[in-house]
C-alpha positions in Angstrom: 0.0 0.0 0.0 1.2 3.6 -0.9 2.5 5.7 1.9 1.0 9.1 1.8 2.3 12.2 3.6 0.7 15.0 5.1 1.8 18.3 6.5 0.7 20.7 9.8 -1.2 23.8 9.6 -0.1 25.8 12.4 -3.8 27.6 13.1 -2.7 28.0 16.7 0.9 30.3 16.3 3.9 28.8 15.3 7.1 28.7 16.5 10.7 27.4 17.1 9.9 26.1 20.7 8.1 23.0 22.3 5.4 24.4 24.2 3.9 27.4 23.1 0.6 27.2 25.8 -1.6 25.2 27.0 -3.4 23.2 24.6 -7.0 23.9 24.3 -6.5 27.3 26.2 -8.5 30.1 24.6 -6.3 33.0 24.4 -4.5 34.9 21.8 -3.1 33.3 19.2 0.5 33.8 20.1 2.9 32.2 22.4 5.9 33.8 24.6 8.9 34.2 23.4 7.7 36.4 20.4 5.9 33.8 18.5 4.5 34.1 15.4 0.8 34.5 14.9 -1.2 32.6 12.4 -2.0 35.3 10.1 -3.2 34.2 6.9 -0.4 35.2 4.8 1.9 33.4 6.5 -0.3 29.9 6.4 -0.7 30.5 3.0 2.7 30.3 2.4 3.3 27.0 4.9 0.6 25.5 2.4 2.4 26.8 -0.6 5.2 25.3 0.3 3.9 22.0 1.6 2.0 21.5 -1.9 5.1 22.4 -3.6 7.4 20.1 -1.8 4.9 17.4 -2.7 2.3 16.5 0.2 -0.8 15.3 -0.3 -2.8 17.4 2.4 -2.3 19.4 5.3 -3.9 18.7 8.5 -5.2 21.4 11.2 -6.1 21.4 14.9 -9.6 22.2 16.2 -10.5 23.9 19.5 -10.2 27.2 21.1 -6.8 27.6 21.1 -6.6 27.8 17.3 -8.1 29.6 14.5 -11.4 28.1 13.2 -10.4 24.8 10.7 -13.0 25.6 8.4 -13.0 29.0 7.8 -9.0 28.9 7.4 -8.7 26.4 5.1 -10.9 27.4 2.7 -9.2 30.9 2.6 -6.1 28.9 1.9 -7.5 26.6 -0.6 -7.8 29.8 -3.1 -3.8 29.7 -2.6 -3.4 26.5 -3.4 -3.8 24.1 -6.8 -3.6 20.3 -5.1 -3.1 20.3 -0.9 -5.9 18.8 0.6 -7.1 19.9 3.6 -7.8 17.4 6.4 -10.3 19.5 8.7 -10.7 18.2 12.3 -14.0 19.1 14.0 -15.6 18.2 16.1 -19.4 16.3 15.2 -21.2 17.1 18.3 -21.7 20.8 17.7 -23.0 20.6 14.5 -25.9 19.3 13.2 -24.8 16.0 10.9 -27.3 17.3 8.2 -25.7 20.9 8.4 -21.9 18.6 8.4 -22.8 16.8 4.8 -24.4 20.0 3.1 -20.8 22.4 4.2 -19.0 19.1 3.0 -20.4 18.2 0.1 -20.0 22.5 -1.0 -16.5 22.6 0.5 -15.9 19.6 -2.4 -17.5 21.6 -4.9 -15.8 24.7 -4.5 -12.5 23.5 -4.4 -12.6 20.3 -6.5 -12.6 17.9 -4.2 -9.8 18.9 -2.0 -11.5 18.2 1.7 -10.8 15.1 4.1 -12.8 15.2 7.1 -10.8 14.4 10.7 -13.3 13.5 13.5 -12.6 14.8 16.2 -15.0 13.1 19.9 -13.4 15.2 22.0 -10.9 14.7 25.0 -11.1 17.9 27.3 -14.1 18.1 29.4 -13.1 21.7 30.5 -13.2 22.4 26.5 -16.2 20.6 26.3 -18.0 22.5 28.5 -17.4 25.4 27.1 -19.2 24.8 23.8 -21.9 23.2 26.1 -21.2 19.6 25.8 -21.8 17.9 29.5 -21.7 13.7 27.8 -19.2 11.5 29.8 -16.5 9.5 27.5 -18.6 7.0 26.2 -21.6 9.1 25.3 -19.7 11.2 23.6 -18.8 8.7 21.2 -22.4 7.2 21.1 -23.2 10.2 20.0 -20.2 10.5 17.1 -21.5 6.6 16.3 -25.2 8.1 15.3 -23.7 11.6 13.5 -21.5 9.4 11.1 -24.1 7.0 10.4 -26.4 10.0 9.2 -23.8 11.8 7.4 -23.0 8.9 5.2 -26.6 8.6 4.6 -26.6 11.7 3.7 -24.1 12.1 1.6 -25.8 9.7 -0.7 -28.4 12.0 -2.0 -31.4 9.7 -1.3 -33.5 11.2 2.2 -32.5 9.7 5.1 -34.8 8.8 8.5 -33.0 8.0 11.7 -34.1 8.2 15.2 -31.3 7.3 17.8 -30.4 8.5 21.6 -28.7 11.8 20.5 -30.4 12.8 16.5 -33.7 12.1 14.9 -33.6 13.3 11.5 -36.3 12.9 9.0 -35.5 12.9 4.9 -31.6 14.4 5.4 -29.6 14.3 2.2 -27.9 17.1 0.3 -28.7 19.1 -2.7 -25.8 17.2 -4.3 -23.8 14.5 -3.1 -20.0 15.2 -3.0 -17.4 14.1 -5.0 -15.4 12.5 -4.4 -16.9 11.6 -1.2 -14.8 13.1 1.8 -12.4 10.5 3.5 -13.0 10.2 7.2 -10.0 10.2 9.7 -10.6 9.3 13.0 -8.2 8.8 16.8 -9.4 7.4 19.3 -7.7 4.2 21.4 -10.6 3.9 24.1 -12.8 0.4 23.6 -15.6 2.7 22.4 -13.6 4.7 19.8 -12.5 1.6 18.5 -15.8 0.2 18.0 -16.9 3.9 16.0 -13.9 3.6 14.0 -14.5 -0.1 12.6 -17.8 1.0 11.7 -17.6 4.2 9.9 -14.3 5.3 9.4 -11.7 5.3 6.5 -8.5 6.1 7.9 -7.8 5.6 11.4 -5.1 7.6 13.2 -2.4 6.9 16.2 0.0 9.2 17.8 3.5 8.0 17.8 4.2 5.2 20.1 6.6 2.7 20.2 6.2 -0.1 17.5 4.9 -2.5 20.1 2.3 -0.8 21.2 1.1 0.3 17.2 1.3 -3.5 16.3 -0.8 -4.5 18.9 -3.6 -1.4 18.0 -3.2 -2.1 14.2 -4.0 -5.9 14.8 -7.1 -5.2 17.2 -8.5 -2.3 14.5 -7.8 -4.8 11.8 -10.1 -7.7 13.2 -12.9 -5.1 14.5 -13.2 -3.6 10.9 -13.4 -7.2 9.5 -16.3 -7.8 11.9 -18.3 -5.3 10.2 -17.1 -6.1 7.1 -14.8 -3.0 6.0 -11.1 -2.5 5.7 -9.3 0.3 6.8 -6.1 2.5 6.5 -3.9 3.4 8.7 -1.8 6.9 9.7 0.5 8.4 12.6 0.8 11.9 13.3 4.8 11.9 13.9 7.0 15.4 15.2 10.0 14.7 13.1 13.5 16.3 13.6 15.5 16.5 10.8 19.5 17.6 10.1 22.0 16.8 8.1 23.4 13.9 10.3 21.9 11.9 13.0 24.4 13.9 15.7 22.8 17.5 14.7 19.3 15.9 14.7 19.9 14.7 18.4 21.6 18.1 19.4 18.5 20.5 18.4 16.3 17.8 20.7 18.7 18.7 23.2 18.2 22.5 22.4 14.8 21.8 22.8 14.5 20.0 25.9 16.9 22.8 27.6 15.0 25.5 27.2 12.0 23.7 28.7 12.1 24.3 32.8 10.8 21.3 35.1 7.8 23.2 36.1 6.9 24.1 32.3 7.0 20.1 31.6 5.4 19.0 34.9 2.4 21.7 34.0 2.1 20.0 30.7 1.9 16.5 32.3 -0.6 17.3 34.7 -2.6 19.1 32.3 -2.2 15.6 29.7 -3.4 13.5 32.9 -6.3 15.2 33.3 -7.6 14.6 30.4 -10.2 11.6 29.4 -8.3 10.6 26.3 -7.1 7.6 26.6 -5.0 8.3 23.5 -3.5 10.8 25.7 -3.0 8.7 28.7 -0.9 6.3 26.8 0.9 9.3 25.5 1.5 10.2 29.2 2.6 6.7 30.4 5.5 7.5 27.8 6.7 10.1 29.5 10.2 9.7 31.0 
């Protein structure tokens, strides 16, 4: 199978350091240390340059602490010939109806260039904020009924579902998309899992160690075959790079000095907080 690469949209403020803030922090978008804001002309020239250098897409962030997915990318995709965008949101604050019909004119008025990343949610404080009060597992319940609607609807034939969280009657769209937008999806708890073998296309870890993907690739594989589907696979990777393997490791040193003990132990109580469990095996890494 083809490996395909995808850049980073840095909606939030970019930067040459680590931590920047918290993530998920509403605030200005700009870090300390005189970091660069995420004005548009400058995105538009990170997704210049990631098309040129050959990527297939570009993925952004969603929450509070960056610039709205949507509405950024589709500024940038007048910039741009080929990138896709891979928009995260988010399917619990929209209606799935309202979802498809943005979709399916996102594809039309850029030819096709949006790939959908869904995103449950992980942060209760950030949840709370836009008014969502579901535990873990509800939340994805709830994801489970929104993709099954917005496939439906996708297909241009009306669509009647009544579930625990949406009761639609007769949604479709004006046109169906096309192509239809792939749907990435993260999510290591039992209930993600279970989501992702159902309705997903392309399902995405963090980096881990080899192990610990095997194991997760394996278990996805035979839940997808379950329900009868296949799926791909991706890792979102921070990579390093230098000219030799010694300059690569110094400027991770670099890195890690200018980061105190209380800036990472702020970060790590902030990551164990959370409900992820994504983001609790990321935290059982650290150290």
């Amino acid at each position: 199978m083809p490996l395909t690469l995808h850049w980073f949209l840095p909606t939030s403020g970019d930067g040459r350091e680590v931590v920047g803030g918290p993530l998920g922090t509403p605030g200005p978008r700009r870090g300390p240390g005189g970091q660069r804001p995420p004005r548009l002309g400058y995105l538009a020239q990170v997704a210049r340059a990631a098309e040129q250098m050959g990527f297939v897409g570009a993925l952004t962030p969603t929450g509070l602490h960056c610039e709205d997915a949507w509405l950024v990318t589709a500024a940038l995709s007048r910039e741009t010939e080929r990138l896709k965008f891979l928009v995260a949101f988010r399917p619990g604050f929209v209606a799935p109806t309202l979802a498809a019909h943005q979709a399916a004119t996102y594809q039309r008025l850029t030819g096709g260039r949006l790939l959908l990343n869904i995103v449950t949610g992980g942060d209760p404080m950030e949840q709370r904020r836009f008014g969502d009060w579901l535990d873990h597992d509800a939340r994805y319940e709830r994801t489970d009924e929104f993709l099954t609607i917005l496939r439906a609807a996708w297909t241009g034939q009306p669509f009647d579902f009544k579930g625990k969280y949406y009761h639609v009657q007769g949604a479709t769209v004006g046109d169906p998309p096309v192509p239809v937008p792939r749907l990435y999806f993260g999510g290591a708890s039992p209930a993600a899992e279970r989501v992702a073998a159902r309705h997903v296309d392309v399902y995405l870890l963090w980096g881990e160690p080899p192990t610990m993907v095997a194991e997760r690739l394996q278990r996805m594989r035979e839940l997808a075959a379950d329900a009868g589907r296949r799926l791909r696979f991706g890792i979102r990777l921070h990579v390093i790079t230098r000219d030799t393997e010694e300059e690569a490791w110094s400027a991770a040193q670099r890195l890690l000095d200018r980061m105190s003990p209380e800036t990472v132990a702020e970060a790590q109580a902030r990551f164990a907080a959370s409900d992820s469990v994504g983001q609790r095996r990321m935290t059982s890494l650290h150290a």
